[in-house]
Legacy VTK file of the C-alpha trace (Angstrom):
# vtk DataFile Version 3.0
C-alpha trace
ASCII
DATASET POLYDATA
POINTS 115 float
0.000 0.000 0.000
1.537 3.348 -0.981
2.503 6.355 1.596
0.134 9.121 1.952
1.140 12.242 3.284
-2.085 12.792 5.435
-2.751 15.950 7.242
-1.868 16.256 10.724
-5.249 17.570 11.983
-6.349 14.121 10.153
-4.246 11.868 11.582
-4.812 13.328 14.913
-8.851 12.937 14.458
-8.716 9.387 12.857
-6.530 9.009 16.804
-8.781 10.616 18.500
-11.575 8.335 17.151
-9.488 5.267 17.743
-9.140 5.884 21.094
-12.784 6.936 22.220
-13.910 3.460 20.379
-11.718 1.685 22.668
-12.498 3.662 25.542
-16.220 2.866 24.338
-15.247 -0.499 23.579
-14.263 -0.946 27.546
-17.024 0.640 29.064
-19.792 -1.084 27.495
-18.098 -4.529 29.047
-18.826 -3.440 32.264
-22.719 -2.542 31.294
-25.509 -4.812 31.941
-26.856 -7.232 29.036
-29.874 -4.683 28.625
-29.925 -0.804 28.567
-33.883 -1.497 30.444
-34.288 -3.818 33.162
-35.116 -7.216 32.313
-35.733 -10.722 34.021
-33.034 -13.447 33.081
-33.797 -16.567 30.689
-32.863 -19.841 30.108
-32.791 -21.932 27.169
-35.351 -24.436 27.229
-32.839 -26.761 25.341
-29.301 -27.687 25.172
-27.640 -26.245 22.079
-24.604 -28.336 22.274
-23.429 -30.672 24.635
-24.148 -29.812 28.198
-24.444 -26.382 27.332
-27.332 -24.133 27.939
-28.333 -20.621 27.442
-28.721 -18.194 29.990
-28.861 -14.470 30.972
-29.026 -13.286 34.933
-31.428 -10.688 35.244
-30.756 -7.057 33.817
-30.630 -4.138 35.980
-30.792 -1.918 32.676
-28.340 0.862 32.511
-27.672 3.664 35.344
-28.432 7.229 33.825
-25.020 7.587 34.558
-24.450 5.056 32.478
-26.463 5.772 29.970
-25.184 9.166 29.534
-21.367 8.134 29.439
-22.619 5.717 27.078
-24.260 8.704 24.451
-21.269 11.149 25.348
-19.319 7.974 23.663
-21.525 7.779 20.932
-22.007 11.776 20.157
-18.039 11.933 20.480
-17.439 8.915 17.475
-20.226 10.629 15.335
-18.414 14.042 16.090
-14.933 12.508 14.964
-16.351 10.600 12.581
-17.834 12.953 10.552
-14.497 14.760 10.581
-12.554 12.339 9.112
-15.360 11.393 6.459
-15.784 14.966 5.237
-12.087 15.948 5.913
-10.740 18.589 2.711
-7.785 16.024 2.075
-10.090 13.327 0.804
-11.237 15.581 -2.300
-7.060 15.084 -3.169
-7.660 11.727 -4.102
-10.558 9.801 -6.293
-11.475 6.418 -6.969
-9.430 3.527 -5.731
-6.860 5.823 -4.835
-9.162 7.011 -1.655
-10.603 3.666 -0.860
-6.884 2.929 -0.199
-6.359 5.943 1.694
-9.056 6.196 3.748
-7.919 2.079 4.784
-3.979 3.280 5.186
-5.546 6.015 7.548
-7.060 3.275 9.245
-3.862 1.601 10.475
-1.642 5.007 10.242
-0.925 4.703 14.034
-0.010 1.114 13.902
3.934 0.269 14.260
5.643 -0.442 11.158
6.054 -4.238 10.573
9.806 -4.596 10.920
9.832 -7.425 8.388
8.134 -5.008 5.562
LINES 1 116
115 0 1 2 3 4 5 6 7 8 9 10 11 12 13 14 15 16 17 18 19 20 21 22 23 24 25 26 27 28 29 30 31 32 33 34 35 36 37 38 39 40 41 42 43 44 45 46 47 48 49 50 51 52 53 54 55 56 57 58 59 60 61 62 63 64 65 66 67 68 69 70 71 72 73 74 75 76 77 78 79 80 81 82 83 84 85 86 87 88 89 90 91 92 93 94 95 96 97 98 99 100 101 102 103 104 105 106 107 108 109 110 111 112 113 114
């Protein structure tokens, strides 16, 4: 894949939006199965072996939850959109952007020593 000399306010966004997925990513580990509370379930049948289907029952979310969960979300959309309507991308066209926008992607990845 070729180099692209990609503006730093870019790079710094496409970061940005990295990290707040992860961060996202995390958090929503720790949530309960269901945003609303719910009873738990289990399978009426075994799906393979001994195992069965279950969920414990669902608190739902906190609203402090749920509102670090939408301050995630509005934050993605807001970085998002930067990236996706960015001035640089109207540089390239075609299959030359697809590849861009991908090398973007993985800009803050270390360099494979073996390349």
């Amino acid at each position: 894949m070729p180099a692209y000399d990609f503006p730093q306010d870019l790079l710094d966004a496409q970061a940005a939006l990295d990290e707040v997925q992860a961060e996202r990513d995390q958090f929503a580990q720790l949530l309960p199965w269901s945003a609303e509370a719910m009873p738990g379930w289990k399978a009426d049948k075994k799906l393979h072996s001994d195992y069965r289907p279950e969920k414990p029952d669902s608190p739902g979310y906190t609203p402090e939850q749920a509102e670090r969960l939408a301050a995630y979300r509005a934050r993605i959309l807001e970085l998002t959109t930067y990236v996706m309507v960015h001035p640089y991308w109207a540089t390239l066209s075609g299959p030359d952007r697809v590849e861009a926008r991908t090398a973007l992607k993985h800009a803050h990845e270390p360099a494979d020593p073996k390349a």
